[in-house]
N, C-alpha and C positions, 0 to 999 in steps of 0.2 A: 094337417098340422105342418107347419113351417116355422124356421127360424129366419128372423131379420137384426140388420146392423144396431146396435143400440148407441155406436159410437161414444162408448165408453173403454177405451184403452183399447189395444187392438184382441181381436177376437169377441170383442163386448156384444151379444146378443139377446134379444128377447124372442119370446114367440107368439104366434100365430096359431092357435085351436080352432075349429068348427065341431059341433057337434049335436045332432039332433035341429038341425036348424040356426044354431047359436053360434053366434063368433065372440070368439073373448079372446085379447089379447093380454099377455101376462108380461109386466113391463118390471125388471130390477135396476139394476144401476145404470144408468143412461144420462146421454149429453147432450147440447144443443146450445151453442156449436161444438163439433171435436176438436182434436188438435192439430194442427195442420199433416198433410202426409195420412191422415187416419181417415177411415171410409164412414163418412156422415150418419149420423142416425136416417134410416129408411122407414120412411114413412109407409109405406105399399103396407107392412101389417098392420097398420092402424085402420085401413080400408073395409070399411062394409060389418066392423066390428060392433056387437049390441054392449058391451063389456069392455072396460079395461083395468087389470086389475094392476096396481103400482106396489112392488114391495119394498121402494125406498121412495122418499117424498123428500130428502135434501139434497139430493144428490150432486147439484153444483157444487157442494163444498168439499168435496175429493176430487175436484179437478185443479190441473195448474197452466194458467194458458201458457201459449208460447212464448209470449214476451216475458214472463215470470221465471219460466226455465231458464230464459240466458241471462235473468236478473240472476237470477241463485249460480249459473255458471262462471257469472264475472266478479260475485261476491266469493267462492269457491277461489280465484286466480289471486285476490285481494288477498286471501289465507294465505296461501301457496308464497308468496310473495316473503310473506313477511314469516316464511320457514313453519308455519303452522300446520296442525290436521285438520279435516273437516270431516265430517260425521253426517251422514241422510238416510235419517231412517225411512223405511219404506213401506207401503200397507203391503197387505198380502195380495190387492189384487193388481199389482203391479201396473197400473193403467199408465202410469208415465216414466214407466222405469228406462224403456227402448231410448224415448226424446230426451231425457237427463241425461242419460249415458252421454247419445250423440252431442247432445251440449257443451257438455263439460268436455267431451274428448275437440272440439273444436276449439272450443276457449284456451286451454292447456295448452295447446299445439301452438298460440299464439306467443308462448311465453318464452322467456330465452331456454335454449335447450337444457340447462343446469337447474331450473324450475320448475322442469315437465315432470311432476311426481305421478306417480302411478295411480289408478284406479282401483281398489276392490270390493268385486262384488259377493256377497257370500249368500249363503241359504237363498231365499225365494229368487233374488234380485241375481242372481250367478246363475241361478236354473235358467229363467225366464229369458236372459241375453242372450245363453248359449244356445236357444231355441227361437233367437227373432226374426232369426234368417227363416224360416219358416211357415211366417207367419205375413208373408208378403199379400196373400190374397183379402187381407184386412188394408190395406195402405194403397195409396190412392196419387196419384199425381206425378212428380218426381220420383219417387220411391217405387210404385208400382213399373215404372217403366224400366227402374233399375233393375229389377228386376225380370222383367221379359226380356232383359240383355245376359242373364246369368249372373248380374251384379246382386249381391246381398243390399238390403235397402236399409239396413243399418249399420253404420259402424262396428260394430262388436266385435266382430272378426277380424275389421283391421287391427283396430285396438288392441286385440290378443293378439293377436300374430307378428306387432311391434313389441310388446311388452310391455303396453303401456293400459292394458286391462287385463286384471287378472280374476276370472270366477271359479269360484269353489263352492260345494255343497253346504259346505259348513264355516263357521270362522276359524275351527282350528286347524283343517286342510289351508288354511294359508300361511300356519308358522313357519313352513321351512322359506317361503318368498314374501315374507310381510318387511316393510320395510318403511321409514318416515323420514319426510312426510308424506303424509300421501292423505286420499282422497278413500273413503268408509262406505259403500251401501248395502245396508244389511235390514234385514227386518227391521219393523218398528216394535218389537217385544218389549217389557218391561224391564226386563235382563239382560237384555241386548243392551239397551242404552243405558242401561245403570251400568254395564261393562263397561262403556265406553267416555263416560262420564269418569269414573272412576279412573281409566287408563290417562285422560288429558287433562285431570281436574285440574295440573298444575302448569300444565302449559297457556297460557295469557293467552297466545295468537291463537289456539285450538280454536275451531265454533264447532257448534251444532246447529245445522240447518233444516226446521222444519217445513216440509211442504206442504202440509195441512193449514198451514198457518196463512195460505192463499186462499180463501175462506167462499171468492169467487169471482168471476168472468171479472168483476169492474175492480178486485183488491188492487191495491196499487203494487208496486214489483216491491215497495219495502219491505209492505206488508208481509208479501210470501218470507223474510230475512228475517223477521223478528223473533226473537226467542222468547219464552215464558221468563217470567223475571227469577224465577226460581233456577234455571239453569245459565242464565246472565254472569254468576258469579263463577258457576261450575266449569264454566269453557269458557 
């Protein structure tokens, strides 16, 4: 029994059983292609296998390619601009939370220094960052090399250590440094974003940016920007 890449967000794997003569490969959430910097789904467990069993079959639709993330990071600067919040809510399994970070902290930096608003990430999406440097041996290309130099292969650290990302466990470990505008990643909970809905309903420039709404590989970058028409009014 072995595990392989499922290139699905980093650390995304499935596995590899034999047993009694039998190969069965047990496949969940997985991609094809990943996102750049991410270590390709590995075909080697698919090899020699009598069985494969899949326990997601849409799985394209939780991914957001690259070109979509810096669609959402330039839409995110378009807020920022015009003094507003943004809002991303996030799944729990965090598969793009690393490349949104790095996005948005790249796009932000481009901005006059007086509009660089802050980052926060809170519950899953603040764990998961403060743990990316970690997770170098999923990342592949540029990133992996940065790391065999002792360089962290994503952002987060700079980010935090500028102050220009701040992660916490929770969203109320951010009251004493929350500050607007600024930039929201937090779970995608029900109460989560009725929080936050409720906090900007009144602010016009506010958005809510869904990433689910990149539905898949060919959505167009609007697409990933569109909001449900029911929250249109709300932000």
């Amino acid at each position: 029994m072995f595990a392989a890449c499922s290139g699905y967000g980093l650390g995304g794997s499935y596995w590899h059983i034999e047993a009694l003569g039998i190969g069965i490969a047990v496949v969940g959430a997985a991609a094809v292609p990943s996102l750049p910097g991410h270590r390709p789904f590995d075909t080697h467990g698919l090899r020699g296998v009598d069985f494969v069993i899949t326990l997601a079959t849409c799985v394209a639709q939780h991914r957001c390619p690259d070109a979509q993330l810096k669609a959402v990071a330039n839409k995110t600067c378009e807020v920022l601009r015009q003094g507003g919040n943004v809002f991303i809510p996030l799944d729990a399994d965090q598969a793009v939370t690393a490349d949104l970070a790095d996005a948005l902290g790249e796009e932000i930096a481009k901005l006059p220094a007086e509009l660089q608003s802050p980052i926060f990430a809170a519950g899953g999406p603040g764990r998961f960052l403060r743990g990316s440097c970690k997770l170098a041996e999923w990342t592949t290309g540029e990133r992996i090399v940065m790391a065999h130099h002792g360089e962290p292969p994503y952002l987060a650290d700079a980010l935090s250590n500028s102050g220009r990302l701040v992660m916490a466990d929770s969203i109320p470990e951010l009251a004493s440094r929350f500050r607007e505008p600024c930039v929201m990643l937090a779970p995608s909970l029900p109460a989560v974003v009725s929080h936050f809905e409720q906090l900007w309903s009144l602010q016009q420039s506010s958005c809510l940016v869904e990433l689910a709404a990149a539905s898949s590989a060919t959505a167009s970058a609007e697409s990933a920007l569109e909001l449900p028409a029911s929250k249109k009014k709300a932000l």
